[in-house]
C-alpha positions as CSV (number, residue, x, y, z in Angstrom):
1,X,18.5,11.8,-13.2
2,X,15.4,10.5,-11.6
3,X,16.1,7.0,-9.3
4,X,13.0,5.0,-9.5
5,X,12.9,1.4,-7.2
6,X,10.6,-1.0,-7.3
7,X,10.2,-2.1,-3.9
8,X,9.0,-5.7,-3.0
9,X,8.7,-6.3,1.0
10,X,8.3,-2.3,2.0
11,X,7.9,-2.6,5.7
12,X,10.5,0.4,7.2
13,X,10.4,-0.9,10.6
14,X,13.6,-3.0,11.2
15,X,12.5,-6.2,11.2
16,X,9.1,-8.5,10.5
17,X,8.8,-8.9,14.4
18,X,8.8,-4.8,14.4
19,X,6.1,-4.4,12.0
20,X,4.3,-7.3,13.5
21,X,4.4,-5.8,16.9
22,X,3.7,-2.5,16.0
23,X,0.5,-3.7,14.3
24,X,-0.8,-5.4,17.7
25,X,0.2,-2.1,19.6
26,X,-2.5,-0.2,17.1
27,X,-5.3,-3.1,17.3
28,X,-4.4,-3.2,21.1
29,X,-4.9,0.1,21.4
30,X,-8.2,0.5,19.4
31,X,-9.9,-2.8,21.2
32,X,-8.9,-5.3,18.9
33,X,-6.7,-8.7,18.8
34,X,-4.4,-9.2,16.6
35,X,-5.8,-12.6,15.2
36,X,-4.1,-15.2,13.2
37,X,-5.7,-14.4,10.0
38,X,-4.9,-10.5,10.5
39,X,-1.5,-11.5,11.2
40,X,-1.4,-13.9,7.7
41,X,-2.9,-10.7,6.0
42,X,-0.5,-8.2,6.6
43,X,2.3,-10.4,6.4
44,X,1.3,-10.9,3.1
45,X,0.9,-7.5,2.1
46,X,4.4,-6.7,3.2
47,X,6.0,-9.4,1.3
48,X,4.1,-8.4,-1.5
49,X,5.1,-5.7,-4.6
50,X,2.0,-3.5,-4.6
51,X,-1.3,-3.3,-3.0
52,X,-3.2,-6.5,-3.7
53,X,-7.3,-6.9,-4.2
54,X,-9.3,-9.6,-1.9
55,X,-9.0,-11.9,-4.5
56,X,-5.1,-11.6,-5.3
57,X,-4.8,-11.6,-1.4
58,X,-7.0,-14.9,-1.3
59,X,-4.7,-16.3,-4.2
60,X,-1.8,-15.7,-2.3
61,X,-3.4,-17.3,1.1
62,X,-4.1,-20.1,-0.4
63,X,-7.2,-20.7,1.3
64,X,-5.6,-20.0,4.6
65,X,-8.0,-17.3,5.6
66,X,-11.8,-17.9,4.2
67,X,-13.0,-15.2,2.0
68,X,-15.7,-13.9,4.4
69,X,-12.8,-13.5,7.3
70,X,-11.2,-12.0,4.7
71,X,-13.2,-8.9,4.0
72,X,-13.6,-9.1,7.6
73,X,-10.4,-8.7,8.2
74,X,-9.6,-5.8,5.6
75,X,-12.1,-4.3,7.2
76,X,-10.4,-4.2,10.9
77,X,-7.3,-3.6,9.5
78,X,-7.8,-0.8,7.4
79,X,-10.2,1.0,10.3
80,X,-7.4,0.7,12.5
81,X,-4.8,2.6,10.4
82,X,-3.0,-0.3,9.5
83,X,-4.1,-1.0,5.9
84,X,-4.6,1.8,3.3
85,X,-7.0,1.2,0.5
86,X,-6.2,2.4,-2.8
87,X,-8.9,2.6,-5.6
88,X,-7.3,1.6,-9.1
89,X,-8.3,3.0,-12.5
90,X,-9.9,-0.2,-12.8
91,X,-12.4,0.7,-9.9
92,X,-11.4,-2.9,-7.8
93,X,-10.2,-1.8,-4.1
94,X,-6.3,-2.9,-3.3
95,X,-5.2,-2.7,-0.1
96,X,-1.3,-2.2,1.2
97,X,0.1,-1.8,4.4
98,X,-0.5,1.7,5.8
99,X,2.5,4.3,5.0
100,X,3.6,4.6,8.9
101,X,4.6,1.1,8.5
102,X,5.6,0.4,4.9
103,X,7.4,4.0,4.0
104,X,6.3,6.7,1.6
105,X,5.9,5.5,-1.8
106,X,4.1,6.1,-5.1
107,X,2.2,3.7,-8.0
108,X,3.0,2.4,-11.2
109,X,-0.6,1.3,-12.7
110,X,-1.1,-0.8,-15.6
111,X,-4.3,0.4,-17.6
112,X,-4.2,-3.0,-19.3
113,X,-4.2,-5.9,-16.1
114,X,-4.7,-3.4,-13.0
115,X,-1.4,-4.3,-11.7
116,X,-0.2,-2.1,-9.3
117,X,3.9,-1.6,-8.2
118,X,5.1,-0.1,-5.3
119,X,7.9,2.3,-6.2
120,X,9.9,4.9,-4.3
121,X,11.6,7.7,-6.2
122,X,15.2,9.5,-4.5
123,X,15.6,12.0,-2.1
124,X,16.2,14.9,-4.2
125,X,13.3,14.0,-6.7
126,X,10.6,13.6,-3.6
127,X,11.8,16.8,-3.0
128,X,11.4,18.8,-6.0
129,X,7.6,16.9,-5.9
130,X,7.1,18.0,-2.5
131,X,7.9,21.4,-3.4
132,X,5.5,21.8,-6.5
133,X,2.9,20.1,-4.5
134,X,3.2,22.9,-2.0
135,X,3.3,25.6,-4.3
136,X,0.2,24.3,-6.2
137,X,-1.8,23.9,-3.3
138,X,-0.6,27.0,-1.4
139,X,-2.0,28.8,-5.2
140,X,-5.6,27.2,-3.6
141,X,-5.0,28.2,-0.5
142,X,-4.9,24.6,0.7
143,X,-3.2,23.1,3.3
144,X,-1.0,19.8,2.3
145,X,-1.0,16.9,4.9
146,X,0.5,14.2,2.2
147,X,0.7,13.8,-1.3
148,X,0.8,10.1,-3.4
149,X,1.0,9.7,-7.0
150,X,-0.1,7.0,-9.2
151,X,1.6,6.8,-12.8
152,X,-1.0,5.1,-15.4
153,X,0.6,3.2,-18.3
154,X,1.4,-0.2,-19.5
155,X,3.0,-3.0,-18.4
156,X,5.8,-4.6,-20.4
157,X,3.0,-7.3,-20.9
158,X,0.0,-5.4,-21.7
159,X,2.5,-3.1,-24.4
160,X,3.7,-6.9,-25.9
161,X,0.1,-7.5,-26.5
């Protein structure tokens, strides 16, 4: 049996103050401040239950960062380590918090909307996945450093339509 969990709110440090600190340590350290709109940003993505585009993240600010700080901001984020951006099969950029801060996880991806859910999968299943991903890439002679997968399907609203 295979556990799948949606996860809504991913941040593995203990607390919001945790991840919120953590994230000024890495801008810190790279040079940069850890401004009110980067704060609104990734507090945003770790309330939220799968990487978000610009505009969803815009949405959900409601018009509490303008869209050119924005993009901006992505921009700092994500060059500091603290954002990862994920490219859907729909070609828009999502972003999420990085995986050092929100936990290992993999994608559900709607084909139909572009909706994206975080979801981790149980010990024993990672596993197993761990292990085929070694042995496939050990067959290449390739070194792994990570793995992600993204399932593509339908969403119970995109299959009702």
């Amino acid at each position: 049996m295979v556990l799948i969990i949606i996860l809504a709110g991913m941040s593995t440090a203990s607390s919001d103050h945790d991840t919120e600190r953590l994230i000024a340590a890495r801008l810190g350290a790279g040079g940069s401040r850890y401004t009110s709109a980067r704060r609104l940003v990734a507090r945003a993505l770790a309330q939220s239950t799968g990487p978000q585009s610009a505009t969803e993240l815009l949405s959900s600010l409601e018009g509490a960062v303008p869209l050119s700080s924005l993009y901006r901001t992505l921009g700092v984020l994500e060059e500091a380590g603290v954002l990862a951006r994920e490219h859907g099969s729909d070609g828009i950029a999502r972003y999420e918090l990085a995986e050092w801060l929100a936990g290992h996880h993999h994608h559900l991806v709607c084909t139909g909307c572009g909706e994206v859910l975080d979801i981790a999968i149980d010990p024993d299943t990672e596993t197993k996945i761990a292990s085929l991903i070694d042995h496939i890439a050990g067959s290449a002679d390739y070194a792994v450093s990570g793995h992600r997968i993204d399932i593509e399907g339908r969403c119970t609203t995109c299959v009702e339509t």
